[in-house]
Phi, psi and omega in degrees: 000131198240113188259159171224145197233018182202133191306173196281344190260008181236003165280190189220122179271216189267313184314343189271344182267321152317312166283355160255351195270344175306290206250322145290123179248157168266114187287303187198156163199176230185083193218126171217181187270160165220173171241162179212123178243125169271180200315313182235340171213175165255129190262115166299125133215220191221183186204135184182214173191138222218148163246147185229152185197125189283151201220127162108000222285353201260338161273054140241333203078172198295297192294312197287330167265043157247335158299331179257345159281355177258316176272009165270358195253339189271344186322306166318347191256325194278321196056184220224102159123227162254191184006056175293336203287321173294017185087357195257177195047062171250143203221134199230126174272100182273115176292145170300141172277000000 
């Protein structure tokens, strides 16, 4: 049995992950490092802010960057990176001013 967690018109297959991994770059960041100490060690990650920039945009069309706006509005829920379960990759989405 195959559970599903998003209507049929908002879902996403691998092509579709492909074609972003294709078409999005990263345009700017603003990043430095931290440390987080867990119980027995401290884990490197970072803390910043990353700008993304669809490249190409006039060969997707419509659907497909209503697609990629849909998985940038879901990051916050999902994070970013590893050990989210542990607080870390936590993701906050900022609109252009």
């Amino acid at each position: 049995m195959s559970r599903c967690f998003a209507p049929q018109d908002l879902r996403l297959n691998i092509n579709t992950l492909d074609l972003v991994a294709a078409h999005v770059a990263v345009s700017r960041f603003r990043l430095e490092t931290r440390a987080v100490i867990f119980v027995c060690y401290p884990q490197i990650g970072f803390v910043g802010t990353v700008s993304y920039r669809i490249i190409r945009s006039r060969c997707l069309g419509h659907d497909l960057i209503r697609r990629i706006n849909i998985l940038a509005d879901y990051a916050p829920f999902c994070g970013t990176g590893h050990k989210t379960t542990q607080g870390m990759g936590q993701t906050q989405r900022l609109r252009r001013r």
